[in-house]
BALOBA-1460 file (C-alpha; in Angstrom, 3 decimals):
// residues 249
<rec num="1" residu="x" x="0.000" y="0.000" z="0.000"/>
<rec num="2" residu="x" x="1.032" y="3.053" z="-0.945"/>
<rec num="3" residu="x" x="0.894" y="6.070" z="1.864"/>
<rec num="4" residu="x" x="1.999" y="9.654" z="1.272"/>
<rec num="5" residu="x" x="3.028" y="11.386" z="4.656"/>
<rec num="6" residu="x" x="2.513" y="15.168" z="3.885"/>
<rec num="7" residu="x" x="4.895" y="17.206" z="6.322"/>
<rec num="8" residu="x" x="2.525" y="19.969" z="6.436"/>
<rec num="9" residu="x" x="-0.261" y="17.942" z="7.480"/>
<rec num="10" residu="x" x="2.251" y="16.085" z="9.768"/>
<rec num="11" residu="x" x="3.450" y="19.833" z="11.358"/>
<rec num="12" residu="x" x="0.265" y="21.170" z="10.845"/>
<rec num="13" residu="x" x="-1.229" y="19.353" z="14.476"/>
<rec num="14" residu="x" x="1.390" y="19.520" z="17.829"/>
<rec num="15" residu="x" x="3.135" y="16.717" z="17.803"/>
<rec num="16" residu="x" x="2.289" y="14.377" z="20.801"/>
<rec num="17" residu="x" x="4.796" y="14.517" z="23.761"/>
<rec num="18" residu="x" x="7.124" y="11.906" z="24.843"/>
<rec num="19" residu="x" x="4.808" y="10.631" z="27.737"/>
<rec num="20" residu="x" x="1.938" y="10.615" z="24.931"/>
<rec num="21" residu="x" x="3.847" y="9.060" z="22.392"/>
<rec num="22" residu="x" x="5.335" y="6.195" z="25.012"/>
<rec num="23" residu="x" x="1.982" y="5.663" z="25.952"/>
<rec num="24" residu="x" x="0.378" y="5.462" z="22.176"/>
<rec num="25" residu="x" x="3.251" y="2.900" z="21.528"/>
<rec num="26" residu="x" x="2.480" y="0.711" z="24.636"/>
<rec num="27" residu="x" x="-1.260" y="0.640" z="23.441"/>
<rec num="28" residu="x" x="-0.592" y="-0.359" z="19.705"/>
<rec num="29" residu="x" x="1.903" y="-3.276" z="21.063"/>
<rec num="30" residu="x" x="-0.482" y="-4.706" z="23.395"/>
<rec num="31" residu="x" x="-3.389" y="-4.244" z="21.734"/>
<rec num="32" residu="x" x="-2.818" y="-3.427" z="18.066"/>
<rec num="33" residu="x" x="-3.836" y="-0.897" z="16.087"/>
<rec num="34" residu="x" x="-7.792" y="-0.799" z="16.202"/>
<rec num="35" residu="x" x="-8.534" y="2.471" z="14.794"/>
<rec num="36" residu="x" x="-8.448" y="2.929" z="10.893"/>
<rec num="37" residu="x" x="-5.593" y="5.484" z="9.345"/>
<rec num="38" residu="x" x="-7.602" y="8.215" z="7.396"/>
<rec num="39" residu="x" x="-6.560" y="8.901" z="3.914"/>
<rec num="40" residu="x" x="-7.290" y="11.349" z="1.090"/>
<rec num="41" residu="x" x="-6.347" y="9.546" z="-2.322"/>
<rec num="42" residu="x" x="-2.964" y="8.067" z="-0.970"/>
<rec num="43" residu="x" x="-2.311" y="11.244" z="1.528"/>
<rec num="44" residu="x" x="-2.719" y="10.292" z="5.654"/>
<rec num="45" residu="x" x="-4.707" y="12.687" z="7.022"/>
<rec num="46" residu="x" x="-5.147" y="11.288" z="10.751"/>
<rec num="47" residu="x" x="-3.241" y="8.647" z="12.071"/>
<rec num="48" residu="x" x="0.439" y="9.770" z="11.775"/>
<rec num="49" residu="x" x="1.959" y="8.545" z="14.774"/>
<rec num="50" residu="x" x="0.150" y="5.260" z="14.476"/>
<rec num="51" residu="x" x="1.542" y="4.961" z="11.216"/>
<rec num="52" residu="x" x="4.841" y="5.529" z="12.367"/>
<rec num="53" residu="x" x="4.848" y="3.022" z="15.419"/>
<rec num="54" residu="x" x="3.036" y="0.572" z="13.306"/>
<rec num="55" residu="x" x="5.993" y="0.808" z="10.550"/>
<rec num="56" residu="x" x="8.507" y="0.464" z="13.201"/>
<rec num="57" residu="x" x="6.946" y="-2.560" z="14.662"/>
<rec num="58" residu="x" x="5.340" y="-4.229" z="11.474"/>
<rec num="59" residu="x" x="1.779" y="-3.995" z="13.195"/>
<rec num="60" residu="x" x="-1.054" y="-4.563" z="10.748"/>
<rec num="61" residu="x" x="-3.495" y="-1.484" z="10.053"/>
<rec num="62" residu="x" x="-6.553" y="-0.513" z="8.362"/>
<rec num="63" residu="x" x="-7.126" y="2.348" z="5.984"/>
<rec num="64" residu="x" x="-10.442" y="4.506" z="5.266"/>
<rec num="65" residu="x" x="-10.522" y="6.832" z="2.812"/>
<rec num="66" residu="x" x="-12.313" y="10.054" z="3.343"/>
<rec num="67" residu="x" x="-14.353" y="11.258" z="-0.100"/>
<rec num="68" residu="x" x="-15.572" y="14.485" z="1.241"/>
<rec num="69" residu="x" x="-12.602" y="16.533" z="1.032"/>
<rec num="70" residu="x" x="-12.226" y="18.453" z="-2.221"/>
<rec num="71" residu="x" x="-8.966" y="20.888" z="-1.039"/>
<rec num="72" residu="x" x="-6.353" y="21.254" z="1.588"/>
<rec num="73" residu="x" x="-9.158" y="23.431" z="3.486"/>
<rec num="74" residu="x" x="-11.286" y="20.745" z="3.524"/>
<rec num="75" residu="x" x="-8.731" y="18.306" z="5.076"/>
<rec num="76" residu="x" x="-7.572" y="21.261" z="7.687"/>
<rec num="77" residu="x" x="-10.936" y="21.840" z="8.937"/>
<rec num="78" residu="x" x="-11.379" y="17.973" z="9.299"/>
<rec num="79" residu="x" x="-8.684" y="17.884" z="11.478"/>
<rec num="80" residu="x" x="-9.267" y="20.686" z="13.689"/>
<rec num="81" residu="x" x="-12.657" y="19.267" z="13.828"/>
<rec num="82" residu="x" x="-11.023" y="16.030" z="15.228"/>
<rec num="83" residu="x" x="-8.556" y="17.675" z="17.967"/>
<rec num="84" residu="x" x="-11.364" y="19.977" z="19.118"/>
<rec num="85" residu="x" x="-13.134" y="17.161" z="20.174"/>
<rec num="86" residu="x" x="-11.077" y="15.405" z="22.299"/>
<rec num="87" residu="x" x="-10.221" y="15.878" z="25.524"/>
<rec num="88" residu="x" x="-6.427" y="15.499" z="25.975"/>
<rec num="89" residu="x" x="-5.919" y="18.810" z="23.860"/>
<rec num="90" residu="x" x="-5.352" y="21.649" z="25.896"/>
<rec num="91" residu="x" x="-7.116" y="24.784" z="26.339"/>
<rec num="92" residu="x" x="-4.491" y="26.752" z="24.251"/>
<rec num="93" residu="x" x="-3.924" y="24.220" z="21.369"/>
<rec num="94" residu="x" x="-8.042" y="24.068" z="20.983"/>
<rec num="95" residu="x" x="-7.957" y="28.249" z="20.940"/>
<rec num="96" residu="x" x="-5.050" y="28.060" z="18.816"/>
<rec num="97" residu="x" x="-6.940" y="25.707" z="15.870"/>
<rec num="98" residu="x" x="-10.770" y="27.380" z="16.702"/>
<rec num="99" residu="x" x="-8.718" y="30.663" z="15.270"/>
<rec num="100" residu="x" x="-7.358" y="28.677" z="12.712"/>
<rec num="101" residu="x" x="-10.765" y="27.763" z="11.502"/>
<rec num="102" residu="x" x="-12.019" y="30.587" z="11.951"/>
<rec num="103" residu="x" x="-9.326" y="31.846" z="9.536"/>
<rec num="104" residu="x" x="-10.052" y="28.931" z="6.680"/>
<rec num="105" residu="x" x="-13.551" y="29.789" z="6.649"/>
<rec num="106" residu="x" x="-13.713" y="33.854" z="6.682"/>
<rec num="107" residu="x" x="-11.096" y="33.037" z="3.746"/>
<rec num="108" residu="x" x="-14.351" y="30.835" z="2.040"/>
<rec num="109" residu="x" x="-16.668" y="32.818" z="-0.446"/>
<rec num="110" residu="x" x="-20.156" y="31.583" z="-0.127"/>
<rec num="111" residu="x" x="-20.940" y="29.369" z="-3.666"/>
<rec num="112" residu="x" x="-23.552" y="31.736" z="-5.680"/>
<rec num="113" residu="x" x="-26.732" y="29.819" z="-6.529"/>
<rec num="114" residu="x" x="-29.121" y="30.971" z="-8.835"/>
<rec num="115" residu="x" x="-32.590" y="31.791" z="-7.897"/>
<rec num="116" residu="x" x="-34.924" y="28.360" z="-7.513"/>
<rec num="117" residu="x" x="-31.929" y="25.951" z="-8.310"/>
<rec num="118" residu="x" x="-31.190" y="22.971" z="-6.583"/>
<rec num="119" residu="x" x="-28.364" y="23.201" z="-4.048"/>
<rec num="120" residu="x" x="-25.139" y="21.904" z="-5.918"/>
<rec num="121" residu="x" x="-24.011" y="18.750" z="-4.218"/>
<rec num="122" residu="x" x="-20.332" y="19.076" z="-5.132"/>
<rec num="123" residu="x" x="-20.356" y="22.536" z="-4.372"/>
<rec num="124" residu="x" x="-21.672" y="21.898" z="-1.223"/>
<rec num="125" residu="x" x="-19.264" y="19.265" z="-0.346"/>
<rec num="126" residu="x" x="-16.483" y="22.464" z="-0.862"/>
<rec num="127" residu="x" x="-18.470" y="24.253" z="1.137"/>
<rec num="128" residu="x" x="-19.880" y="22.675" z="3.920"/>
<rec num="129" residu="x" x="-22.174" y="24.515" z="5.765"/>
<rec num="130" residu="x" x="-20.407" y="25.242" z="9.559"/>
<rec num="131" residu="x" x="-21.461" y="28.186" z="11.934"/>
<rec num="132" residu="x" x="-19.227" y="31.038" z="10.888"/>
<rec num="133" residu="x" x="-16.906" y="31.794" z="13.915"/>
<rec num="134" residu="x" x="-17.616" y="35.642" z="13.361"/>
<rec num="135" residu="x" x="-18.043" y="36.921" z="17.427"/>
<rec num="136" residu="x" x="-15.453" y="35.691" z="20.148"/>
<rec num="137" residu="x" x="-18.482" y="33.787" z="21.588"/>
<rec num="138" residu="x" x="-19.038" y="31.603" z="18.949"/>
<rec num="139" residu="x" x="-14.972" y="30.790" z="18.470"/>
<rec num="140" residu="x" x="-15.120" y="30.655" z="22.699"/>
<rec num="141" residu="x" x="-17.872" y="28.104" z="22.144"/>
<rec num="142" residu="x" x="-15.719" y="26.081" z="19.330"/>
<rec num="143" residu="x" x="-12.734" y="25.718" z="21.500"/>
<rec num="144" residu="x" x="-14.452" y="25.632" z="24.517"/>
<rec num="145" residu="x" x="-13.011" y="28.021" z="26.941"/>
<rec num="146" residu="x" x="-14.120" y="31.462" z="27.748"/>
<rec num="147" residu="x" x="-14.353" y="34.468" z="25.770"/>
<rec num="148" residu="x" x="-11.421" y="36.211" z="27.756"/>
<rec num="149" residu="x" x="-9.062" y="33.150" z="26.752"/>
<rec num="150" residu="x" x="-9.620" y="33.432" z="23.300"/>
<rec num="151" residu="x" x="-8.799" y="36.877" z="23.920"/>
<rec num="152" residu="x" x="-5.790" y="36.011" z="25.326"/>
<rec num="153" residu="x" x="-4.478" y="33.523" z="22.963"/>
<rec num="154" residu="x" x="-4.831" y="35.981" z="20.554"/>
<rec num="155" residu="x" x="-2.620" y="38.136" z="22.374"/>
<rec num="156" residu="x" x="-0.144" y="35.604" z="22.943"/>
<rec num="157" residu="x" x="-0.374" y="34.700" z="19.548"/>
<rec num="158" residu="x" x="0.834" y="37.939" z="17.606"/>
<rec num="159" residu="x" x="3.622" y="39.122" z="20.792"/>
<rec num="160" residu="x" x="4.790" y="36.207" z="21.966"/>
<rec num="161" residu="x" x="8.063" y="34.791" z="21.929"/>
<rec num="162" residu="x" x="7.952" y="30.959" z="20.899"/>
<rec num="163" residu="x" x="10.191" y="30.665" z="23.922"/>
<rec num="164" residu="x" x="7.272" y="31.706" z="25.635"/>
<rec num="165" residu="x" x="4.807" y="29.819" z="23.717"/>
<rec num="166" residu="x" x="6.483" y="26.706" z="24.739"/>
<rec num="167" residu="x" x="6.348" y="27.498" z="28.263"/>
<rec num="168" residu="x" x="2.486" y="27.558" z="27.389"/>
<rec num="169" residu="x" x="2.575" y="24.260" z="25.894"/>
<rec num="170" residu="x" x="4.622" y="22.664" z="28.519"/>
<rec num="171" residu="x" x="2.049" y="24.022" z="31.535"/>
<rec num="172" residu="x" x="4.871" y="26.309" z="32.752"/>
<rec num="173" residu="x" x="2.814" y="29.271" z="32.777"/>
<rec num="174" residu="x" x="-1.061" y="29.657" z="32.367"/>
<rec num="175" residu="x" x="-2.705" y="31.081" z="29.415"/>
<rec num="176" residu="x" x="-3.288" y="34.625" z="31.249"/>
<rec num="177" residu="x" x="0.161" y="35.140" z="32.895"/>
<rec num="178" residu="x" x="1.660" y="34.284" z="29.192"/>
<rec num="179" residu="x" x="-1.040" y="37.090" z="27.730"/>
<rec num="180" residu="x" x="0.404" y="39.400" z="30.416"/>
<rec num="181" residu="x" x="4.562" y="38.408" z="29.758"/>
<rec num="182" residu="x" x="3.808" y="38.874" z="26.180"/>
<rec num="183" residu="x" x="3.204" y="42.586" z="26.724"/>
<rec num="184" residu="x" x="7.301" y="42.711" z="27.123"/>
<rec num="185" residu="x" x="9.654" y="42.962" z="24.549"/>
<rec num="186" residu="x" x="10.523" y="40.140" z="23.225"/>
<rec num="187" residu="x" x="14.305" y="39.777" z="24.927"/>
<rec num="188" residu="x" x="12.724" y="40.094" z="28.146"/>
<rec num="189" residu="x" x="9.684" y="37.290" z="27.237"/>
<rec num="190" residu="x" x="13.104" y="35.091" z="26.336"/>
<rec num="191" residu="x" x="15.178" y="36.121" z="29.255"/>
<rec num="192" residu="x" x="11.736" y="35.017" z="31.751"/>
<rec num="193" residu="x" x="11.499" y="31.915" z="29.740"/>
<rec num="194" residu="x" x="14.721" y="31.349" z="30.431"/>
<rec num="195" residu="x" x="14.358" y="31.460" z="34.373"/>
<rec num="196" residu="x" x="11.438" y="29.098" z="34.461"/>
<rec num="197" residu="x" x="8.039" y="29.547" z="36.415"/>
<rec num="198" residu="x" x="9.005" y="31.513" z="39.046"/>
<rec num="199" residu="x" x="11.140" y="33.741" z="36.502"/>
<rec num="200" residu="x" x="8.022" y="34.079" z="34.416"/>
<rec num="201" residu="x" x="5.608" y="34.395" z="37.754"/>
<rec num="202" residu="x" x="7.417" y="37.469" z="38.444"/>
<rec num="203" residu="x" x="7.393" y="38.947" z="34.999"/>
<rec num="204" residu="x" x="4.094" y="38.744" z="35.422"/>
<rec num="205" residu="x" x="3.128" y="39.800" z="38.784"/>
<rec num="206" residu="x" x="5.358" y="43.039" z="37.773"/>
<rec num="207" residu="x" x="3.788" y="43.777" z="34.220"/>
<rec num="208" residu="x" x="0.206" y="43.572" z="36.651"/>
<rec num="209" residu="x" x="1.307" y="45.837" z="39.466"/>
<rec num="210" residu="x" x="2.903" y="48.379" z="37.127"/>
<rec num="211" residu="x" x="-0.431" y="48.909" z="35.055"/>
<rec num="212" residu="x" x="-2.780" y="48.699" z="38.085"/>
<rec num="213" residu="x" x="-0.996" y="51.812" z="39.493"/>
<rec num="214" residu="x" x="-0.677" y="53.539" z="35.965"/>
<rec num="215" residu="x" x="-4.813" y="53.276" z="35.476"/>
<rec num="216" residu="x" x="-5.496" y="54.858" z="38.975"/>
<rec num="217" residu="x" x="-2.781" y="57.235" z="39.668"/>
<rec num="218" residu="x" x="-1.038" y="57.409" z="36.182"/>
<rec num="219" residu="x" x="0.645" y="61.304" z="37.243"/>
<rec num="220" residu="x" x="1.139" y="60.120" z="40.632"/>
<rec num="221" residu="x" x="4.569" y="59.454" z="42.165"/>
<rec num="222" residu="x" x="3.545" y="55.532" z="42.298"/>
<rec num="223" residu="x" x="2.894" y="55.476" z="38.903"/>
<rec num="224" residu="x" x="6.016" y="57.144" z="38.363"/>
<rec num="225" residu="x" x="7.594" y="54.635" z="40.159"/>
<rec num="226" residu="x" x="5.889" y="51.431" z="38.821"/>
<rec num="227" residu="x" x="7.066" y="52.638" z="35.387"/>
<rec num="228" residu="x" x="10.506" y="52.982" z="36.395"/>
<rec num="229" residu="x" x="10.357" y="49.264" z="38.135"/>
<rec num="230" residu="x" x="8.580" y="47.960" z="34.719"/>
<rec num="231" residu="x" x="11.815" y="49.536" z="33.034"/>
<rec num="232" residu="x" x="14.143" y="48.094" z="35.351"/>
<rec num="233" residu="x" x="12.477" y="44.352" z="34.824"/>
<rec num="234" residu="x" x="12.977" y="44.682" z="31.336"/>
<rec num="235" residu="x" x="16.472" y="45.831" z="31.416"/>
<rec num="236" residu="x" x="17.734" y="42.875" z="34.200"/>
<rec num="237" residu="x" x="15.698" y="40.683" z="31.896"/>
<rec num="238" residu="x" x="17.459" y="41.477" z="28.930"/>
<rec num="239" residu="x" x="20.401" y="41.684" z="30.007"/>
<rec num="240" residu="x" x="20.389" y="38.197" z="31.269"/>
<rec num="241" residu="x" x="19.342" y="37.237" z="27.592"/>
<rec num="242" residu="x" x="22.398" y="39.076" z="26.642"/>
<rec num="243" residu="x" x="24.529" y="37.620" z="29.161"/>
<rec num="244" residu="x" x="23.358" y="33.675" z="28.306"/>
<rec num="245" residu="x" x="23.557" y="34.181" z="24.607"/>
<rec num="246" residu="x" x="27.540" y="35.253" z="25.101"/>
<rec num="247" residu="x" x="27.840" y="32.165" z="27.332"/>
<rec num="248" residu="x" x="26.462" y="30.038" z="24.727"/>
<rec num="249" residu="x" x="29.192" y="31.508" z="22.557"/>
């Protein structure tokens, strides 16, 4: 049989991490491989690390192909569809692909029908009909976390370092300390990183304090001072950057 492993489909989920992957393996040695690998012609679609471990081990499989998909879109929103539903994604990675698919389908242009025609199956099958994730509710609802998270992820999504991002990922820091960190420039997000959670608890704490003063007394010698101690963070935190990226030298 001949299966096509497409590395953007491959990169295009997070990959699964070493506890999950150990664990996946364990499962398809004792048990084998029960659920079919998804294709598109000869493309997998779902099924990529099972495909892998079953290779490695020479552990039969089963294919099914999928006949709906007419594009790349169609495969992408398949897929989100299938990591939004279960449970062992986290809240960021299902905010991460609700944007994403809310991206694919404001990027759709609706299939013009003329008046009293039939609805055009294969046009429909491009198209499929989905609740348009137009208002943060609807994308909250998708991903299932609140409308302040999505928010957030956002945030984190256009300012973060991916130093930071993968202190997200790794349940270093939560969602809304990252949102705050990512207000900082980037050397200081890497520098915070860099000192681990209590490094990045701090950045935080301090990014909070200094704008709490600045709404209420924002002429006041307090909120003088907070800005000068939101300078000084970034500074010591860029500087240590600085400092490790000489050492790595």
């Amino acid at each position: 049989m001949n299966i096509t492993v497409n590395e953007e489909l491959l990169a295009y989920i997070d990959p699964l991490t070493p506890e999950e992957h150990a664990a996946l393996e364990h499962s398809l040695l004792t048990e084998g491989c029960r659920d079919a690998l998804v294709l598109w012609g000869d493309v997998l679609v779902d099924g990529h690390n099972r495909y892998s471990l079953c290779s490695k081990h020479g552990i039969p499989f089963n294919t099914l192909q999928n006949s709906s998909f007419k594009s790349m879109d169609d495969v992408h929103l398949w897929m989100i569809d299938q990591h939004l539903g279960r449970r062992s994604v986290s809240d960021f990675q299902r905010g991460v692909l609700a944007l994403r698919k809310k991206d694919i389908l404001g990027a759709r242009r609706p299939v013009p029908q003329d008046d009293g025609a039939a609805p055009n199956d294969e046009a429909t099958a491009v198209l499929p009909t989905a609740e348009p994730l137009t208002s943060r509710e609807a994308l909250a609802k998708s991903a299932r976390v609140s409308s302040n998270t999505i928010t957030q992820i956002e945030k984190i999504q256009k300012s973060a370092a991916p130093e930071l991002v993968a202190a997200i990922k790794s349940g270093t820091i939560s969602i809304n300390a990252a949102a705050t960190v990512a207000s900082l420039p980037l050397e200081a997000q890497v520098a915070a990183a860099a000192g681990g959670k209590k490094e990045l608890q701090l950045a935080a704490r301090q990014v909070r304090e200094t704008r709490a003063v600045a709404r209420t007394e924002p002429e006041s010698p307090e909120g003088v001072i907070a800005r000068l101690k939101q300078t000084i963070t970034e500074l010591t935190l860029e500087n240590a950057a600085l400092k490790a990226q000489l050492a790595a030298r």
